[in-house]
N, C-alpha and C positions, 0 to 999 in steps of 0.2 A: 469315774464312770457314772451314768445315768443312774438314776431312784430307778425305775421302770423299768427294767431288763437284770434278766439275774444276772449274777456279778462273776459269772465264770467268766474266763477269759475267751475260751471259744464261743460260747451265746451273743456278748458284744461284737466280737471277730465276723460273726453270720449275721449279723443284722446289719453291719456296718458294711458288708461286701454286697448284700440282697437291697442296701441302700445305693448304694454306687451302681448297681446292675438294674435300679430302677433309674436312675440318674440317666445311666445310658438309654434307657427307654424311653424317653422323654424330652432328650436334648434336642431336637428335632420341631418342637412345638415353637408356634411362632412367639412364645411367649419368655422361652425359656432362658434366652438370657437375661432377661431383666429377674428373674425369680435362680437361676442357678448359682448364680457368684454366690448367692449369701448361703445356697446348700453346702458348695465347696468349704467356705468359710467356717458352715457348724461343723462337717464333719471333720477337716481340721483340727479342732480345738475339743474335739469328743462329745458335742453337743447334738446325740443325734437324733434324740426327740427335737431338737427344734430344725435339723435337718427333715426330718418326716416332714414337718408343718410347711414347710418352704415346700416341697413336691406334692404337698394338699393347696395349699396358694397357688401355685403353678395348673392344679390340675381344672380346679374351681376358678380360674379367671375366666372373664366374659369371652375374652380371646380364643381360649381351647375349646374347641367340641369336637364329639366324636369317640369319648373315654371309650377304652375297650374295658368290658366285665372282667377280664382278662386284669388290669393294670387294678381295676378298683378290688379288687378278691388278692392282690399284691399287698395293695395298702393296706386293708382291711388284714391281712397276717402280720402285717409289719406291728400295727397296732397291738393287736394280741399279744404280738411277741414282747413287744416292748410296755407293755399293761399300759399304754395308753387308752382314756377312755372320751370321745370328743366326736361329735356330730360331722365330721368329714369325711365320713367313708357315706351315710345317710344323704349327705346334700352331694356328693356325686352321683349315689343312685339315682335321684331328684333330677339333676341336670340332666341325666342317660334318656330322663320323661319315665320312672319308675314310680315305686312306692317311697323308697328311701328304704326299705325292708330287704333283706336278705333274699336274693331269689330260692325258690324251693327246691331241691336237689329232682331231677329225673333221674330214679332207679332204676 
């Protein structure tokens, strides 16, 4: 299993399924074949930090626009979840035309 995710069996299990159900969110981008086989491929073999990164390369090509806040606050938990720490949730804000900053919650 991944360094980055706690090593219980169900914590891997839900990132590994909240990975596939963003996979499915995504498959549809005109990009997404050339970027999905090799997510298929990480998560195959339990590599699923380098799955994450393959649907941050997918999400960040010049090809995609249009990110929903929605799909980047996905990735951005994924992250968390997985103690990943890497400038790809910031350069999707960036690309959306934001700050790269967290938007502020309206209470």
């Amino acid at each position: 299993m991944g360094a980055g995710v706690n090593e219980s069996h169900e914590d891997w299990a839900g990132v590994e399924a909240e990975l596939r159900a963003m996979r499915a969110s995504v498959s549809g981008l005109p990009a997404a074949r050339e970027f999905l086989w090799l997510f298929d491929e990480f998560v195959e073999v339990n590599e699923l930090e380098l799955a994450l990164e393959s649907l941050c390369d997918l999400l960040l090509d010049e090809s995609t626009a249009g990110v929903s806040e929605e799909i980047v606050a996905r990735i951005e938990m994924l992250h968390g979840r997985m103690k990943i720490s890497d400038d790809c949730v910031a350069k999707m804000r960036i690309k959306m035309g934001g700050s790269g900053e967290v938007p502020k919650r309206r209470d």
